[in-house]
N, C-alpha and C positions, 0 to 999 in steps of 0.2 A: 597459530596465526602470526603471521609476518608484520612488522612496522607499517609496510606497502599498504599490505589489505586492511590490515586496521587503520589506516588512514584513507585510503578509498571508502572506507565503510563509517566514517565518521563524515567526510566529507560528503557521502548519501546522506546521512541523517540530517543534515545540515540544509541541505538541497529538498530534501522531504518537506521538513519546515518550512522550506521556503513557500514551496509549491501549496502545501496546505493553506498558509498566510495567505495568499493569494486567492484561492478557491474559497473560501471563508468570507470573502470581500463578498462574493456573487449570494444574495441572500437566495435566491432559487437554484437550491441544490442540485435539481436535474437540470436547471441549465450550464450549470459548473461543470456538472460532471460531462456534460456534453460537449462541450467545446476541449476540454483536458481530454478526452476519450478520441473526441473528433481529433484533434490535433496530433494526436499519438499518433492516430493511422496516415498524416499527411507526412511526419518527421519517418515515418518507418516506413513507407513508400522512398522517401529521397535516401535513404538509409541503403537499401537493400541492392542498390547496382556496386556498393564499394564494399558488399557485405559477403563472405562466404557463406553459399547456402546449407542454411542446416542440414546436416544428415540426415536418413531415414530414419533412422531410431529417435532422434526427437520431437517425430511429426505428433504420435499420441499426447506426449507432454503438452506440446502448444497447444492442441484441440483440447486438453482434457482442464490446461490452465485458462484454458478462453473462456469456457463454462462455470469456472469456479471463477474466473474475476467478474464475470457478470454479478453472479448470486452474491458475492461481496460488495460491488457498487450497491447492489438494490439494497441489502442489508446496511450499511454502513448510512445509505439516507433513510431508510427507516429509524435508524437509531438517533440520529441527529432530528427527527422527527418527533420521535418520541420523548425523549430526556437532555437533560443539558450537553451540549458540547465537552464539558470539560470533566462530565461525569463520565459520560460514553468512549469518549474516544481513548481515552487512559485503560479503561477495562477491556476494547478491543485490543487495541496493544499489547497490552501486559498478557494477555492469554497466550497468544500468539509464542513467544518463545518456548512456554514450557512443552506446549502441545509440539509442538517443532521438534525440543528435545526427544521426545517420545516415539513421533513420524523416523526422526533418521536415524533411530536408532533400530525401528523396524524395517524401513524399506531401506536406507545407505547405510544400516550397519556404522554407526555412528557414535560411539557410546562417550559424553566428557570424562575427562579426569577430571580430578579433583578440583581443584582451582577453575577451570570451566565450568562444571557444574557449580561451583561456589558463585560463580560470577555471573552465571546465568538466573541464580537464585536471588542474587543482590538486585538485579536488571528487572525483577517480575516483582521482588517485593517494592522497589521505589515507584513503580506505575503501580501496585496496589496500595499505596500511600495518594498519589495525588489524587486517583479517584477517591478516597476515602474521605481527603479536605474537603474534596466536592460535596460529599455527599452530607457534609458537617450543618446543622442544624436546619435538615431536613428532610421526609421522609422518603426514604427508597424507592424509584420510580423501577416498579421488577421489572414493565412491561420494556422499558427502556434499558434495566439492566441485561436483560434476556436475549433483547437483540444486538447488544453489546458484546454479548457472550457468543455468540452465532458468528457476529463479525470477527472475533475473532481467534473461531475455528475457520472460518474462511481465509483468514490473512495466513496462520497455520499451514491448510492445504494448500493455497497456491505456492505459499515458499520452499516447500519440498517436493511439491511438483519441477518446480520451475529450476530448483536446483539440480535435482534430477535429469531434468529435461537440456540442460544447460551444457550439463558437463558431455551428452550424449551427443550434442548437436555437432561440436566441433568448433565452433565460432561463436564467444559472446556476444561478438556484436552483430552476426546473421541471427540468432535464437532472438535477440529485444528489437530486431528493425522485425521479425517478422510475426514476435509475441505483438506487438503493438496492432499490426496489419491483420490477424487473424482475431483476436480480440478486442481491439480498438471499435469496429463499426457497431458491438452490442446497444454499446449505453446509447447514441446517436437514432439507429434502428427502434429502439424503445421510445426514445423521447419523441421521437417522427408521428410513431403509432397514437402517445398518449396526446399530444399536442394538436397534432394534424398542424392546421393552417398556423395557429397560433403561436409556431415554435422559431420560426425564423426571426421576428419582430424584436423579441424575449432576448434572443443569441447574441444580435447587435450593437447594443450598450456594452456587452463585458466580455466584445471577441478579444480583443488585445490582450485582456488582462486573462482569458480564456486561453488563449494562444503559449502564452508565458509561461503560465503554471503546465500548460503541456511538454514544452521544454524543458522546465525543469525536473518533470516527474518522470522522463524519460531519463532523463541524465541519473537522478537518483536512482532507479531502479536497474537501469545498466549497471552502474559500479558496481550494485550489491550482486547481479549476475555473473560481472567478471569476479566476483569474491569467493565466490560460490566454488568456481572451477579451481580456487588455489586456496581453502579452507574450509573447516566444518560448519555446516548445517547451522545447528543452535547457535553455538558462540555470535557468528556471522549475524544470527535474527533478534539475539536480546544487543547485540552492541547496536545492530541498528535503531533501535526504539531508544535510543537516547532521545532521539527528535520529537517525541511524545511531550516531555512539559514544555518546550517553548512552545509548541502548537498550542498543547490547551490554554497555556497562562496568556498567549496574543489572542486569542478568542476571547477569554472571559474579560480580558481588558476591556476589548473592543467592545463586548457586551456591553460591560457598566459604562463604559461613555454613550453607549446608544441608548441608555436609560436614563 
């Protein structure tokens, strides 16, 4: 990994954070996630006339990662449903690289050396540290560790899909203007179904701040795509989860002044 990409990919993690911090403000998670979802597919719409279109080989990737980021959103708000923010979200993370390790090393042929693997190790045990503070004087929510753990085999497969998918496309930035466009109308589609009439109303107070954190999540996720193309799998997925404790430590902040 180059200075380049490891600074694009620090600067994702950063932007990740950001975007969470934002999303976090909206206490009705499905409408978060709807307006961040929705807003992907309008930035990946203006996206795609200055964009090379993906090649044929990375059509399965995109369809097959639009399916796995649904099942991730839905998971990911089960989890925050279930257990504290600051227990869950660290345990989805932190899974996430090791399982990566393992994915590219079967389907991209991908194996660390040493120091990578070292560092990938350091990456997963410091996110199984903050969950563990969380979890400090009081008892283990499983049903909330479990879909903590789920979310993140999800975050897992879409990152090796998507890298797979990525380097196949020919164009980083065709593959996330049309990852967004292909994927993006899920969460929106769901929330229409479960809301009906009631969902527009809901939207209106925190489009702005809806809009933003869509910006930003695009942007994060882009760099880590272009990273993708000019570095390995793992390394790429545990440097990104740096962004994991300031997310949870501004949530639980935010908690305890809400309390």
């Amino acid at each position: 990994m180059t200075p380049q990409v490891a600074a694009a990919v620090l600067l994702a993690a950063v932007t990740h954070a950001c975007w969470n911090a934002l999303a976090h403000r909206i206490t009705d998670k499905l409408v978060g996630f709807t307006l961040i979802a929705g807003g992907g597919v309008v930035i990946g719409l203006a996206m795609v006339p200055f964009a090379a279109f993906p090649a044929a080989a990375a059509w399965p990737y995109l369809g097959a990662s639009a399916v796995i980021h649904l099942a991730y959103y839905l998971l990911l708000m089960k989890s925050f449903r279930l257990g504290d923010f600051g227990q869950a979200y660290p345990i989805a993370r932190g899974t996430a690289p090791l399982v990566v390790t393992v994915l590219a090393a079967v389907f991209a042929h991908e194996v660390p050396d040493g120091w990578a693997a070292a560092g990938i190790a350091l990456s997963c045990a410091g996110l199984t540290g903050v969950a563990l503070w969380g979890l400090r004087g009081s008892r283990p929510n499983w049903a909330a560790i479990g879909a903590a753990l789920a979310t993140g085999l999800s975050i897992a497969a879409y990152t090796v899909v998507d890298g797979l998918g990525v380097r196949a496309s020919g164009s980083s930035l065709g593959y996330i203007a049309w990852l967004m466009v292909v994927e993006g109308w899920t969460i929106p589609a769901y929330a229409l179904y479960v809301r009906r009439g009631e969902l527009l109303p809901a939207l209106r107070p925190f489009a702005a701040v809806g809009l933003l954190g869509a910006a930003l999540s695009v942007t994060a996720y882009g760099l880590v795509l272009w990273a993708q193309t000019r570095a390995e799998l793992a390394p790429i997925a545990a440097l990104r989860e740096s962004s994991v404790k300031p997310c949870s430590c501004g949530n639980n902040f935010a908690s305890q002044r809400a309390a």
